[in-house]
N, CA, C and O of each residue as an XYZ file, in Angstrom:
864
protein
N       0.836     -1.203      0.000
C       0.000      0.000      0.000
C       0.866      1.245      0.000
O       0.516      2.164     -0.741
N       1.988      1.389      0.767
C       2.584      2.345      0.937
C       3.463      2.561     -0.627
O       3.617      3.727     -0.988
N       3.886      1.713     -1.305
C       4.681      1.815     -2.478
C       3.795      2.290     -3.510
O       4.218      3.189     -4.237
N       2.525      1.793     -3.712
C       1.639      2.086     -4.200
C       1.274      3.725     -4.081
O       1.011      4.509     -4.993
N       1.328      3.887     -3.084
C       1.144      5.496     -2.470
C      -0.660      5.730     -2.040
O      -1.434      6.682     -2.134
N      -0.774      4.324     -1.549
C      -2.416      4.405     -1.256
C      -2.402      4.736      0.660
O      -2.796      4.072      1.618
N      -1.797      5.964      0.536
C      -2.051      6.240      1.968
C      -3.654      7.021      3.071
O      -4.102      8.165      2.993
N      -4.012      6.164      3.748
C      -4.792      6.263      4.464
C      -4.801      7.037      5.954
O      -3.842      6.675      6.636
N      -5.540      7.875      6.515
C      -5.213      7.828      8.719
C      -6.291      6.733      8.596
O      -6.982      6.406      7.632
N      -6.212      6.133     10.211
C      -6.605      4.934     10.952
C      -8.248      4.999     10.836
O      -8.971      4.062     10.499
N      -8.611      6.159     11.151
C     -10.381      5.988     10.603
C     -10.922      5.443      9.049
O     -11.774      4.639      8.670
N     -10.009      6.277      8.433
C     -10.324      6.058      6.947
C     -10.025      4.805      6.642
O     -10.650      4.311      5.704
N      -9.100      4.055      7.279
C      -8.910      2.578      7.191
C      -9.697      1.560      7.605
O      -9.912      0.566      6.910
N     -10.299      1.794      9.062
C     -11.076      1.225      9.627
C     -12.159      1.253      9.029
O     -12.868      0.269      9.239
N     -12.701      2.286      8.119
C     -14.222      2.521      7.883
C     -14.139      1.691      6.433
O     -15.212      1.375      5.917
N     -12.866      1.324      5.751
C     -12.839      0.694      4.103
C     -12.898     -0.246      4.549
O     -13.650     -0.909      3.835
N     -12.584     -0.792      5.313
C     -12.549     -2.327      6.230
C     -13.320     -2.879      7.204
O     -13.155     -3.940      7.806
N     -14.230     -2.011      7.310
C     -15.683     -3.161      7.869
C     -16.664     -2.183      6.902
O     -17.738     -2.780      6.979
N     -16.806     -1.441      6.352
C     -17.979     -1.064      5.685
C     -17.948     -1.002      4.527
O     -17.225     -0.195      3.942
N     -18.839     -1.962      3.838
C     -18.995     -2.199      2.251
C     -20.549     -2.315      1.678
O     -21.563     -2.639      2.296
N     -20.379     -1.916      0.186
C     -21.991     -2.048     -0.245
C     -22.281     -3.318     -0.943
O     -21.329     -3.346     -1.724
N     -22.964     -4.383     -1.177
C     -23.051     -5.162     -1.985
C     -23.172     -4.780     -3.204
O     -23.997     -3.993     -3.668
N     -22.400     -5.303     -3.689
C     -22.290     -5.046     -5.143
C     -23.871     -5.869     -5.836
O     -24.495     -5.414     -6.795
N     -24.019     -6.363     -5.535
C     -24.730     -7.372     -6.277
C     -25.979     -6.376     -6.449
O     -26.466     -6.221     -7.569
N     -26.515     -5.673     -5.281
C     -27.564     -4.615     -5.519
C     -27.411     -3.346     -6.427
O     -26.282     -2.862     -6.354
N     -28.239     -2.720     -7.228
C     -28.041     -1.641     -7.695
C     -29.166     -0.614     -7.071
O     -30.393     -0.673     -6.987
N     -28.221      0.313     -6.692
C     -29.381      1.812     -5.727
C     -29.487      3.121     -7.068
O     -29.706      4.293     -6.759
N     -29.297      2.688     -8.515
C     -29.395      3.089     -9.318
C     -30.542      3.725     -9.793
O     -30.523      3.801    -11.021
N     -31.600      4.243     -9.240
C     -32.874      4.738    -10.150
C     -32.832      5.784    -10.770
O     -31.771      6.408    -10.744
N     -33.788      6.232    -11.409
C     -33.925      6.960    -12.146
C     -33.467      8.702    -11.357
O     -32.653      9.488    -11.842
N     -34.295      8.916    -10.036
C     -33.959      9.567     -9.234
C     -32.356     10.294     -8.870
O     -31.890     11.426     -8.743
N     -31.876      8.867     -8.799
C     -30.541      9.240     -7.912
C     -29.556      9.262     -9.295
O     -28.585     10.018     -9.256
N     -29.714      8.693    -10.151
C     -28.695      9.315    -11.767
C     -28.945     10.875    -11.874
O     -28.170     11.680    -12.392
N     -30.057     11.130    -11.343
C     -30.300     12.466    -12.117
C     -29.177     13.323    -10.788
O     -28.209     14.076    -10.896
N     -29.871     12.772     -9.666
C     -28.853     13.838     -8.027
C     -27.195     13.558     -8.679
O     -26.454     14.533     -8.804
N     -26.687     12.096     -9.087
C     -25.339     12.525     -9.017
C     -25.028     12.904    -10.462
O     -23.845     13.235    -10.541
N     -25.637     12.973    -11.590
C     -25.395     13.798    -12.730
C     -25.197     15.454    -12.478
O     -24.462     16.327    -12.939
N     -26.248     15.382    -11.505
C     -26.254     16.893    -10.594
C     -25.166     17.118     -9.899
O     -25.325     18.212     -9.356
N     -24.388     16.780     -9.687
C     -23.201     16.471     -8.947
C     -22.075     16.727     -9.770
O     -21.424     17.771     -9.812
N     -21.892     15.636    -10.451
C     -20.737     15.718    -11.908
C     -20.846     16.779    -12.483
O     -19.983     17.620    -12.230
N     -21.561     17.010    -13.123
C     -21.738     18.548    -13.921
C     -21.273     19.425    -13.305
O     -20.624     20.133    -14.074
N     -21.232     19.924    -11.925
C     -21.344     20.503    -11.274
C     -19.458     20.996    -10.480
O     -18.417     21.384    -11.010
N     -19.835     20.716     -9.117
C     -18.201     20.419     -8.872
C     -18.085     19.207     -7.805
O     -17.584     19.016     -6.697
N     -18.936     18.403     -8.902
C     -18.225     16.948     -7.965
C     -17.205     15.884     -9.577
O     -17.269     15.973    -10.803
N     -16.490     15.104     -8.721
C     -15.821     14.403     -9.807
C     -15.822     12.831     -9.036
O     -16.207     12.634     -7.884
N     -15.353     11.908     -9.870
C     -15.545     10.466     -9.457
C     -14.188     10.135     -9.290
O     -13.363     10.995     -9.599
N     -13.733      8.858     -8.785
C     -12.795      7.914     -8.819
C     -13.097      6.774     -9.069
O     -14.048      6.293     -8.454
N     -12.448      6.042     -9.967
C     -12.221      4.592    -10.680
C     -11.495      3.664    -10.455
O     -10.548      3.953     -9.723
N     -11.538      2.813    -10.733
C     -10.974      1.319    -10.678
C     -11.531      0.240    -11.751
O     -12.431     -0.598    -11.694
N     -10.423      0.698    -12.953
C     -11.144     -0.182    -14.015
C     -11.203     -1.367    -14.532
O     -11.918     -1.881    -15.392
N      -9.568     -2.056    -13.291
C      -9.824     -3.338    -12.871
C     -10.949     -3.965    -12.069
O     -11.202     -5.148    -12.297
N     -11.560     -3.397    -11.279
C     -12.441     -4.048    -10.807
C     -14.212     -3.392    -11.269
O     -15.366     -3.551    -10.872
N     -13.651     -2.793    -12.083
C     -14.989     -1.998    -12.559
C     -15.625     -1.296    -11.191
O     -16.817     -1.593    -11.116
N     -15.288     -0.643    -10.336
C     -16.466     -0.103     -9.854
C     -15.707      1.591     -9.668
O     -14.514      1.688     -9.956
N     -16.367      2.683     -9.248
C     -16.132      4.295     -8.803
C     -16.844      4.336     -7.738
O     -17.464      3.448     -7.153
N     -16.668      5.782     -7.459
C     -17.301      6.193     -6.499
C     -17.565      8.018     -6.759
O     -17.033      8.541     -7.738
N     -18.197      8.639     -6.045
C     -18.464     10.112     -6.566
C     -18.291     10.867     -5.394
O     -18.920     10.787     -4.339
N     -17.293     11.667     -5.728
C     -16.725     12.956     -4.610
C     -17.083     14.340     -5.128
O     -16.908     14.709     -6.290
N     -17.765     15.295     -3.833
C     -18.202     16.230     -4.191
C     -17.509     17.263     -2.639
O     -17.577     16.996     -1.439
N     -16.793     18.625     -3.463
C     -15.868     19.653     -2.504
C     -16.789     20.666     -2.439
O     -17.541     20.601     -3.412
N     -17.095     21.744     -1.566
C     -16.846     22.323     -1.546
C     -16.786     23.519     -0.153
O     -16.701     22.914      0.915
N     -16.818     25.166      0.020
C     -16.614     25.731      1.068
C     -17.877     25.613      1.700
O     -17.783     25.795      2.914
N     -19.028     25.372      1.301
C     -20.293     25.325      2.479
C     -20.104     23.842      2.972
O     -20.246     22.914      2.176
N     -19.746     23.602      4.449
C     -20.429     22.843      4.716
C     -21.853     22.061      4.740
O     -22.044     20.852      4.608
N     -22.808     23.113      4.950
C     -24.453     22.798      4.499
C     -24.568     22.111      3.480
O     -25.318     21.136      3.415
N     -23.856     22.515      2.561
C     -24.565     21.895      0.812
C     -23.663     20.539      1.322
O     -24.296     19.533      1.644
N     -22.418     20.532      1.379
C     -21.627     19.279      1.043
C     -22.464     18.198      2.044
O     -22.655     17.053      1.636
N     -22.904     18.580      3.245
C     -23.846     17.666      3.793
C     -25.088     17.483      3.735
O     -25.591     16.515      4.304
N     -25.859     18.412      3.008
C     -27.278     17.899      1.918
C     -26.802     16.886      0.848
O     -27.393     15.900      0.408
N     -25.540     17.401      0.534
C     -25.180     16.063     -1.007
C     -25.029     14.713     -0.296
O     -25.423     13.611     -0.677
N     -24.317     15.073      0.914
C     -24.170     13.247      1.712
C     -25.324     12.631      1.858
O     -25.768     11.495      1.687
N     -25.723     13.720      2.238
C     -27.299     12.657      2.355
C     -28.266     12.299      1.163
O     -29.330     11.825      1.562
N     -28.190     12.374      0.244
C     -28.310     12.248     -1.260
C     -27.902     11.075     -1.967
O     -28.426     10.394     -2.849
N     -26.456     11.010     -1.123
C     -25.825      9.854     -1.627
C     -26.229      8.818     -0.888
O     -26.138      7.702     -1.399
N     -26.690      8.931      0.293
C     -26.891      7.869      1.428
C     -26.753      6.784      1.042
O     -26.144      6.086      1.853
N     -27.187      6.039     -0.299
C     -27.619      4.838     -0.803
C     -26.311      4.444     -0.862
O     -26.117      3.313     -0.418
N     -25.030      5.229     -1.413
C     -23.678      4.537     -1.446
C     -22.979      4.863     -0.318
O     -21.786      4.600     -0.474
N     -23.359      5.569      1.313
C     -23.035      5.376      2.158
C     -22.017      6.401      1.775
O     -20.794      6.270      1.753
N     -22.645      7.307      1.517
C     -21.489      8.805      1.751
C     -20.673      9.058      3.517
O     -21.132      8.961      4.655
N     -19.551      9.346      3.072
C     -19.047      9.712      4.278
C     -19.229     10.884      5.012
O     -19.338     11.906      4.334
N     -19.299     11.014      6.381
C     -19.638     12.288      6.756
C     -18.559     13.607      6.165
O     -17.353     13.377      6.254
N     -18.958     14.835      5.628
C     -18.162     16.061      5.441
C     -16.998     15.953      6.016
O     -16.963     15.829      7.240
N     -15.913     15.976      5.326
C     -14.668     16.195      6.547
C     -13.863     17.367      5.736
O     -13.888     17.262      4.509
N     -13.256     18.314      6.218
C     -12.943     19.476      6.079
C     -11.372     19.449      5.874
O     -10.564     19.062      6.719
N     -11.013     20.028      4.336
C      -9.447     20.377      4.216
C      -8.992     21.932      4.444
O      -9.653     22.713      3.760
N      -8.104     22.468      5.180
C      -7.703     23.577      5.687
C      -6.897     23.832      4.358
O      -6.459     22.863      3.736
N      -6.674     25.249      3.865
C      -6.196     25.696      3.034
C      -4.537     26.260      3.655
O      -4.587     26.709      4.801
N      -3.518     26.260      3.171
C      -2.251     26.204      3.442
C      -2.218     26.087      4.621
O      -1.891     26.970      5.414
N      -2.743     24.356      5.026
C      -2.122     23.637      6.684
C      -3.269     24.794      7.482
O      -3.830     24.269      8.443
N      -3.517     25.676      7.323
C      -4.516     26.574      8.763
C      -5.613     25.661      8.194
O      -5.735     25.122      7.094
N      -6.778     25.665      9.895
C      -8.438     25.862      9.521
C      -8.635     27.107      9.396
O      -9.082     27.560     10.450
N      -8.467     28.179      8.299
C      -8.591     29.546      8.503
C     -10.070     29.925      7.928
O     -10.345     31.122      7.835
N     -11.152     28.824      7.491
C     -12.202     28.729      7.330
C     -12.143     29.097      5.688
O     -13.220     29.364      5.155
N     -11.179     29.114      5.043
C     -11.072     29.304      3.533
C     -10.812     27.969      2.926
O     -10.401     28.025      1.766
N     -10.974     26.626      3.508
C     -10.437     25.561      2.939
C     -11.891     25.087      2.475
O     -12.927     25.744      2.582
N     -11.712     23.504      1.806
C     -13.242     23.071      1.477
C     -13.704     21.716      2.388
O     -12.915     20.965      2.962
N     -15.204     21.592      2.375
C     -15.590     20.836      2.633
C     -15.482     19.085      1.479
O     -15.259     19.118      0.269
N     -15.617     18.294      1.968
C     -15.908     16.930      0.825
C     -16.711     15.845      1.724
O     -16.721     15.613      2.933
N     -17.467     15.204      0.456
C     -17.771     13.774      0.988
C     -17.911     13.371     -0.193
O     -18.254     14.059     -1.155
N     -17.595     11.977     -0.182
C     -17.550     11.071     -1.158
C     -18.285      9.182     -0.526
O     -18.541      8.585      0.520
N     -18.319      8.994     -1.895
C     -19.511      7.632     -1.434
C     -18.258      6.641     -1.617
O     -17.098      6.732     -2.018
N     -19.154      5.598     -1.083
C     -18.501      3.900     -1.268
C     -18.410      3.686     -2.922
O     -19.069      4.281     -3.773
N     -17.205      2.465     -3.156
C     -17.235      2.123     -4.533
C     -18.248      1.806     -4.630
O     -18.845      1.677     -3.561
N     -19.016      1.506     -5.897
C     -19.416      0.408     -6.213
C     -20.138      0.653     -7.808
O     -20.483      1.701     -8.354
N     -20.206     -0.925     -8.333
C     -20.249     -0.944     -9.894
C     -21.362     -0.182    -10.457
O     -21.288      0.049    -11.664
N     -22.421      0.272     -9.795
C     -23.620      1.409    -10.287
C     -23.062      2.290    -10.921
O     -23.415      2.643    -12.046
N     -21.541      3.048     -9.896
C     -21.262      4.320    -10.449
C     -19.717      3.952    -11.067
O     -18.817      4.773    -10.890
N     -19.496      2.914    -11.667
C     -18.883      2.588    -12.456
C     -19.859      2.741    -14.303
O     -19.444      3.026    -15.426
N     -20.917      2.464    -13.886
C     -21.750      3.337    -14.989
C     -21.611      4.227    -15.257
O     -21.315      4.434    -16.434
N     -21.718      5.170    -14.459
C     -21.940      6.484    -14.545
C     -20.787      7.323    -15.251
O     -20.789      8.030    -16.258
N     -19.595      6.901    -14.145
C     -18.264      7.042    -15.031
C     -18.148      7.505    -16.417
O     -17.642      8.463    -17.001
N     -19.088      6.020    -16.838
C     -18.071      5.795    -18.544
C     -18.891      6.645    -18.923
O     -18.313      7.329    -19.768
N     -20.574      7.223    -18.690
C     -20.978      8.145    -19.251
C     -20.361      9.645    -19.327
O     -20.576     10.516    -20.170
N     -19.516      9.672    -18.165
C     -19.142     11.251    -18.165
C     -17.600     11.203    -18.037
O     -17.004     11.992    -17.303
N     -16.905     10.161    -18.845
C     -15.576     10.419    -18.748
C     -15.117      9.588    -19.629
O     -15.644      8.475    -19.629
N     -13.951      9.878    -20.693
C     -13.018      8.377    -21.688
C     -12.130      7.875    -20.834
O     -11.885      8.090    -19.647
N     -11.699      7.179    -21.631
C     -10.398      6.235    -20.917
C      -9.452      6.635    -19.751
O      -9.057      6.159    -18.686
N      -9.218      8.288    -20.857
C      -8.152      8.995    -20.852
C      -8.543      9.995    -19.312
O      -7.774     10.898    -18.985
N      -9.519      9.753    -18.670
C     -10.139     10.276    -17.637
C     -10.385     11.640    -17.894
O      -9.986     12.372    -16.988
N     -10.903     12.190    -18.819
C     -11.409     13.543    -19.313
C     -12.881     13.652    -18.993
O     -13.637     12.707    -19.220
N     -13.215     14.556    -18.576
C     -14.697     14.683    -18.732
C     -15.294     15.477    -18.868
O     -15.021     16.599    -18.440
N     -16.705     15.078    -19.751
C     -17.512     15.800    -20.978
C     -18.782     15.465    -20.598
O     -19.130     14.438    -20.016
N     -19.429     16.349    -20.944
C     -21.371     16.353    -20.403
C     -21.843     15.150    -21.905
O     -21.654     15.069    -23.119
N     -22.523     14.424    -20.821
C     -23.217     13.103    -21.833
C     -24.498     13.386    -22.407
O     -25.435     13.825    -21.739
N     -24.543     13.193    -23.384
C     -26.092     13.185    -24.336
C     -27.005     13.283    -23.181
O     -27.974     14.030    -23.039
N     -26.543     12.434    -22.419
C     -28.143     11.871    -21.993
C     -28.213     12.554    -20.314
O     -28.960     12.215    -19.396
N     -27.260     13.503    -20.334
C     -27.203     14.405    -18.458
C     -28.752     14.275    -17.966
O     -29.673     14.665    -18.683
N     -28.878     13.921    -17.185
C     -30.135     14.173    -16.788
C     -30.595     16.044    -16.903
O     -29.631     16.805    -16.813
N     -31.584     16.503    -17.036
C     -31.908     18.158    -16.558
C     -33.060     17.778    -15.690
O     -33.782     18.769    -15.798
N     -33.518     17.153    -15.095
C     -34.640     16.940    -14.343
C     -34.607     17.862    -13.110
O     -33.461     18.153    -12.764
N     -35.875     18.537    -12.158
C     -35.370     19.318    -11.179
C     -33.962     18.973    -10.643
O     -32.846     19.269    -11.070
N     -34.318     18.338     -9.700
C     -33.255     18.054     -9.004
C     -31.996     18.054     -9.393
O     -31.223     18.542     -8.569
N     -31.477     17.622    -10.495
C     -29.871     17.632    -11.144
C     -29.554     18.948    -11.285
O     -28.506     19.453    -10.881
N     -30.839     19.774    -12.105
C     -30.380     21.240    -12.420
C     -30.473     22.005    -10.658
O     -29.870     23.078    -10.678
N     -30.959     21.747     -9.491
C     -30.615     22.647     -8.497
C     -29.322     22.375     -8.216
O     -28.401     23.183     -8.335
N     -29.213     21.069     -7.782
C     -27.504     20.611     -7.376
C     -26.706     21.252     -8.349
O     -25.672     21.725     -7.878
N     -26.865     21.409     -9.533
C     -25.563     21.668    -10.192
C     -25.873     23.411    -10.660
O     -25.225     23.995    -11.528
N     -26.896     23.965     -9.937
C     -27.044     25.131     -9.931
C     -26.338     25.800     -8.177
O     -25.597     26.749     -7.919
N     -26.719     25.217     -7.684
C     -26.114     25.153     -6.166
C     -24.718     25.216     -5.965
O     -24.068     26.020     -5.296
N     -24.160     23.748     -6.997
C     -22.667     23.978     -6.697
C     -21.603     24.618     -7.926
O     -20.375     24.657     -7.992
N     -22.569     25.041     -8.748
C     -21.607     25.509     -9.838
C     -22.530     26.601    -10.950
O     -22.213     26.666    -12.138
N     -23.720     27.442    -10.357
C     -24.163     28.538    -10.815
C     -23.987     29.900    -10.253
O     -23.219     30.219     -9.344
N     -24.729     30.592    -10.858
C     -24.007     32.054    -10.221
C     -25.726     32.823    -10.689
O     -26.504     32.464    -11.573
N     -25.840     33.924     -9.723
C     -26.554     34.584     -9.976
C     -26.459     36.148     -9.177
O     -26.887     36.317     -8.035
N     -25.949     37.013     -9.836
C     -25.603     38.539     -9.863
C     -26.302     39.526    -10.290
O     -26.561     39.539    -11.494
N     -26.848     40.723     -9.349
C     -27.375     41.787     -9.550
C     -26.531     42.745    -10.316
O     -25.330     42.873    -10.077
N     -27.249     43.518    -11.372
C     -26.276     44.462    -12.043
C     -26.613     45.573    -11.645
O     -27.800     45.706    -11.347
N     -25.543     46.938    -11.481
C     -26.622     47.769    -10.724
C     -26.883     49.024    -11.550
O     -27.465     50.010    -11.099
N     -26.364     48.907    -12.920
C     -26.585     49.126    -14.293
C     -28.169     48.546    -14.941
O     -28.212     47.364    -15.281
N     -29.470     49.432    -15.098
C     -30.333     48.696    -15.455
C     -31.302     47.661    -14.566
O     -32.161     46.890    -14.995
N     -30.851     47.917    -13.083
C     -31.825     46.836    -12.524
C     -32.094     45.558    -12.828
O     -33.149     44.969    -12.597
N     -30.589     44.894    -13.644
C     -30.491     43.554    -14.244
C     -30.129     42.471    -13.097
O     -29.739     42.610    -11.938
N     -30.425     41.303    -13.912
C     -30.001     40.095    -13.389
C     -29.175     39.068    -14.572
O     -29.593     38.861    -15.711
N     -27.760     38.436    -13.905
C     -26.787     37.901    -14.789
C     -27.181     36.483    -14.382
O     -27.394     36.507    -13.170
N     -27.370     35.246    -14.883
C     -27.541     33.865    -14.314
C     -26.588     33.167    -15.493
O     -26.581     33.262    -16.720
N     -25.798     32.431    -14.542
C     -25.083     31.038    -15.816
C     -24.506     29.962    -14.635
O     -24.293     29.879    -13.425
N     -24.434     29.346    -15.667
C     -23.427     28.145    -15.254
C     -21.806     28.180    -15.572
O     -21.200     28.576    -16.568
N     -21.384     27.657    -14.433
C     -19.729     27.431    -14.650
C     -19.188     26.600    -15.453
O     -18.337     25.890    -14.917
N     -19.441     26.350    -17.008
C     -19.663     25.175    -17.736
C     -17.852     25.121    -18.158
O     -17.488     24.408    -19.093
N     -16.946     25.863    -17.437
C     -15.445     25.928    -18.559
C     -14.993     25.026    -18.968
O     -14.412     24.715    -20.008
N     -15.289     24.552    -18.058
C     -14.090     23.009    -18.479
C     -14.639     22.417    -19.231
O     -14.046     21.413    -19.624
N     -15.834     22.661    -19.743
C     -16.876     21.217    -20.847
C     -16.779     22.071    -22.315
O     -16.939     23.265    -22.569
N     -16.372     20.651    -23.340
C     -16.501     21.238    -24.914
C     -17.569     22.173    -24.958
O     -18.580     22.181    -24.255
N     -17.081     23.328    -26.282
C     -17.882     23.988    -27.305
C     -19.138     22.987    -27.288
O     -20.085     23.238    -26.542
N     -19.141     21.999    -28.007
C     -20.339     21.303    -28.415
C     -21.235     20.475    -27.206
O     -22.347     19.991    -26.994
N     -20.130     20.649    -26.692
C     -21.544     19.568    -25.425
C     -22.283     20.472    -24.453
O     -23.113     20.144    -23.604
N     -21.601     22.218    -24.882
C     -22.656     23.099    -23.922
C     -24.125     23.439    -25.273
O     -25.340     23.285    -25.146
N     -23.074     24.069    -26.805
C     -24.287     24.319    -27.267
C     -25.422     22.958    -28.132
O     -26.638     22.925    -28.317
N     -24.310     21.995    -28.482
C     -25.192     20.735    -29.053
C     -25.988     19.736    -28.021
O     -26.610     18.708    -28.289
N     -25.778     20.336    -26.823
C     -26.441     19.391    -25.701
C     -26.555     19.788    -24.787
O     -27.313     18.939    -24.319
N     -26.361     20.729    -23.744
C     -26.753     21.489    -22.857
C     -27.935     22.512    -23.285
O     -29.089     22.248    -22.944
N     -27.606     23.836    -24.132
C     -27.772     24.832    -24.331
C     -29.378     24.602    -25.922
O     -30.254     25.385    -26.290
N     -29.040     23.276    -26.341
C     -30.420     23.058    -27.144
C     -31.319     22.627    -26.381
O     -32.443     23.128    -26.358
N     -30.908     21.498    -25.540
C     -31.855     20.591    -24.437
C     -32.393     21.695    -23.621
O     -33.613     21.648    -23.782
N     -32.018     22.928    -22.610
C     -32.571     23.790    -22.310
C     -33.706     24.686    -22.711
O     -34.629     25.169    -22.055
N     -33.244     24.802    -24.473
C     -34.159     25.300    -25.197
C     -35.430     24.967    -25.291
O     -36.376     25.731    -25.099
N     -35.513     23.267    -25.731
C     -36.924     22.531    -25.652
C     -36.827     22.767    -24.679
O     -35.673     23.193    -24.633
N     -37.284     22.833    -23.559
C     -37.479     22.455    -21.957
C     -38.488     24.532    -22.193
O     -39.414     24.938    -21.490
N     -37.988     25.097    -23.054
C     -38.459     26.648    -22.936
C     -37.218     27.682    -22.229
O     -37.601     28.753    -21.758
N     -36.033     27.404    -22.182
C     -35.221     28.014    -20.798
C     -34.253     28.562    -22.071
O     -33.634     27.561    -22.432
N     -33.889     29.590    -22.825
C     -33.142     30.392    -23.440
C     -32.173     30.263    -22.748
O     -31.973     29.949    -21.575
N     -31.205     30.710    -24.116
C     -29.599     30.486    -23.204
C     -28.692     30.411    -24.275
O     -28.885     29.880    -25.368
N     -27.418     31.142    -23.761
C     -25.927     31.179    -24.784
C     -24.960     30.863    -23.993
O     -24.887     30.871    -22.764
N     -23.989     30.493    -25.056
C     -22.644     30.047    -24.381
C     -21.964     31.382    -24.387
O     -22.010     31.998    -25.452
N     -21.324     31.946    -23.347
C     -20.662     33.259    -23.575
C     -18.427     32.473    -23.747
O     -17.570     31.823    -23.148
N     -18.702     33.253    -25.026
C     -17.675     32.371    -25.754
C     -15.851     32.855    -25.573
O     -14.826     32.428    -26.104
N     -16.143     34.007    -24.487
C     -14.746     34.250    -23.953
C     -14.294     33.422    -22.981
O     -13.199     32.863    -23.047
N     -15.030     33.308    -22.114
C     -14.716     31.664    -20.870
C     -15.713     30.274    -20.852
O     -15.912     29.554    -19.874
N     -16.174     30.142    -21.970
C     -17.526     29.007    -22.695
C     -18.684     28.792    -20.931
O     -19.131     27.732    -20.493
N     -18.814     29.921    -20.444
C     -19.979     29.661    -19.310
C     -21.252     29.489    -19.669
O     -21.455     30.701    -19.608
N     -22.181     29.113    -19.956
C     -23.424     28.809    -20.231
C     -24.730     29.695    -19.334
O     -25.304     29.419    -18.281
N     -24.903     31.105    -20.497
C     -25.697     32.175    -19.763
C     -26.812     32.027    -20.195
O     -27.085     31.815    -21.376
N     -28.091     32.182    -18.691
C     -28.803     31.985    -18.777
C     -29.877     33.458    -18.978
O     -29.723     34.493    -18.331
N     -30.941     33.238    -20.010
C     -31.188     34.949    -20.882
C     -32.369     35.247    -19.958
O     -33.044     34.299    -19.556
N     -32.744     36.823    -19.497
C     -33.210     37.461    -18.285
C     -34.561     36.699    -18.788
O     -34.874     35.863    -17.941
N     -35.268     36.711    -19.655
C     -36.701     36.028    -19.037
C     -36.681     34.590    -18.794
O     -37.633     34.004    -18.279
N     -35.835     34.142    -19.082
C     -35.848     32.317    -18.265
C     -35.236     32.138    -17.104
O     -35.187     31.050    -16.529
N     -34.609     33.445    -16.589
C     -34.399     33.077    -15.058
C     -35.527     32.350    -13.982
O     -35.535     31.312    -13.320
N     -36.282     33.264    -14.150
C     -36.830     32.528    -13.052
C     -38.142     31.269    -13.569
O     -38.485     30.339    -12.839
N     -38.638     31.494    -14.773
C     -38.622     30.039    -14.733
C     -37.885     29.031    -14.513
O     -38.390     28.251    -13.706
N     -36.664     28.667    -14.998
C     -35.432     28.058    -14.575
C     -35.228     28.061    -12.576
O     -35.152     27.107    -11.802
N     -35.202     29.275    -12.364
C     -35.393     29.400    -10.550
C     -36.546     27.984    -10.157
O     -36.363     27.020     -9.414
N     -37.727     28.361    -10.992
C     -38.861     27.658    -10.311
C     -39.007     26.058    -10.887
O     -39.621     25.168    -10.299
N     -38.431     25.946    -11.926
C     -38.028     24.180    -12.329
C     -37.183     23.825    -11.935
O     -36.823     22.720    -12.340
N     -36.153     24.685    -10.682
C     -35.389     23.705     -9.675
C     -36.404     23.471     -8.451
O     -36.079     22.523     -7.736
N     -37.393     24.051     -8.133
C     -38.098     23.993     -6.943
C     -38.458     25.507     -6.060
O     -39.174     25.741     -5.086
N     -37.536     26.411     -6.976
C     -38.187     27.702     -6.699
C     -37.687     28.297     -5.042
O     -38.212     29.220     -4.419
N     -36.572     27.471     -4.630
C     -36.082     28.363     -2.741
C     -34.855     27.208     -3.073
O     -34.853     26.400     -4.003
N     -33.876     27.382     -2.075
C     -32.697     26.532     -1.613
C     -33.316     25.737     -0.483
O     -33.922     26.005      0.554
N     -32.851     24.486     -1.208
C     -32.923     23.173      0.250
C     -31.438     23.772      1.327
O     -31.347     23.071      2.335
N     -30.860     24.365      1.285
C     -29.957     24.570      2.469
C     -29.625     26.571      2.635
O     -29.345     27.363      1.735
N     -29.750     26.748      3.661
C     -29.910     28.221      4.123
C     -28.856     28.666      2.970
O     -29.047     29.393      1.995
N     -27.493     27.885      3.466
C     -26.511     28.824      2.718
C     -26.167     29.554      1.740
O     -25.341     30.442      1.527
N     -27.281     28.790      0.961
C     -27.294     29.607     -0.389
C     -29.347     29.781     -0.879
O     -30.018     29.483     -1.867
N     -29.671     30.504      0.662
C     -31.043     30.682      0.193
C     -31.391     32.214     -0.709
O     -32.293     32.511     -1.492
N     -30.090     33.048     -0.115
C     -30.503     34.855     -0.957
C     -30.111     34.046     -2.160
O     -30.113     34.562     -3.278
């Protein structure tokens, strides 16, 4: 393990070593693809093992609140409780929160949908947009800014890291049917959302925040 560089502390060891999911079950529904698609898109990412076929899905960030609404989301793969990384060695309260789930071969699915070989990853044909995926991944990776120019409102997504084509050939059309306008703004490829579909868009996530922290 140590040559390997698979270093563990004594909890994190103890907890891989009596707690496991059966593989044999899948907690896969329709539901919970859409929460951790909501996730991926967003700013969660997975880990693999493509010898044994199975992942798992890790999600960072500075609210504690959200990162422990997502644990409990995951419950089915036995998310770990939030545990907190300090930013240069301090807890100076600028570091992030994470939890991440148990392996197992469900989200070894999921994977190959949102990543190649080469461990790159790209938004899949088939992302879920169902409420729920679009709050989570509005939660952990949208933005919404008052302008004070015009009495405007700015809404997008943090889409940078995802191809030209998989925001406007599959994000940014799929939005369209759904009724929700929208451009890729093509100096940092963010995916802006146009002032009269805000708040429809607001109200086809559920219309308030499931966690205070991000209720303004």
């Amino acid at each position: 393990i140590e040559r390997l560089g698979i270093l563990r502390n004594k909890s994190e060891s103890v907890s891989l070593a009596t707690s496991t999911l059966d593989y044999s079950q899948t907690f896969l529904t329709k539901n919970m693809e859409a929460i951790i698609d909501g996730i991926i898109i967003g700013d969660g990412t997975m880990n693999v093992n493509h010898n044994t076929k199975v992942a798992r899905v890790l999600i960072s960030g500075a609210q504690e609140e959200f990162i422990k609404y997502c644990c409990k989301l995951l419950k089915p793969y036995a998310a770990c409780e939030p545990y907190y990384t300090p930013s240069d060695g301090k807890k100076d309260g600028l570091g992030t929160w994470t939890t991440r789930s148990k392996f197992h071969p469900d989200l070894y699915k999921v994977y190959k949908r949102w990543y190649d070989m080469s461990g790159v990853k790209d938004v899949p044909s088939d992302c879920s947009l169902d409420p729920i995926a679009v709050l989570i991944w509005y939660l952990g990776d949208g933005s919404l800014s008052s302008r004070t120019s015009g009495n405007s409102l700015t809404m997008y997504f943090s889409t940078n890291s995802f191809s030209k084509e998989a925001i406007e050939a599959n994000l940014s059309l799929r939005l369209s049917n759904m009724g929700f306008e929208t451009s890729r703004i093509t100096k940092d490829n963010r995916l802006f959302i146009k002032t009269s579909s805000i708040v429809p868009l607001l109200k086809h996530m559920g219309g308030e925040s499931p966690v205070k922290c991000y209720s303004y």
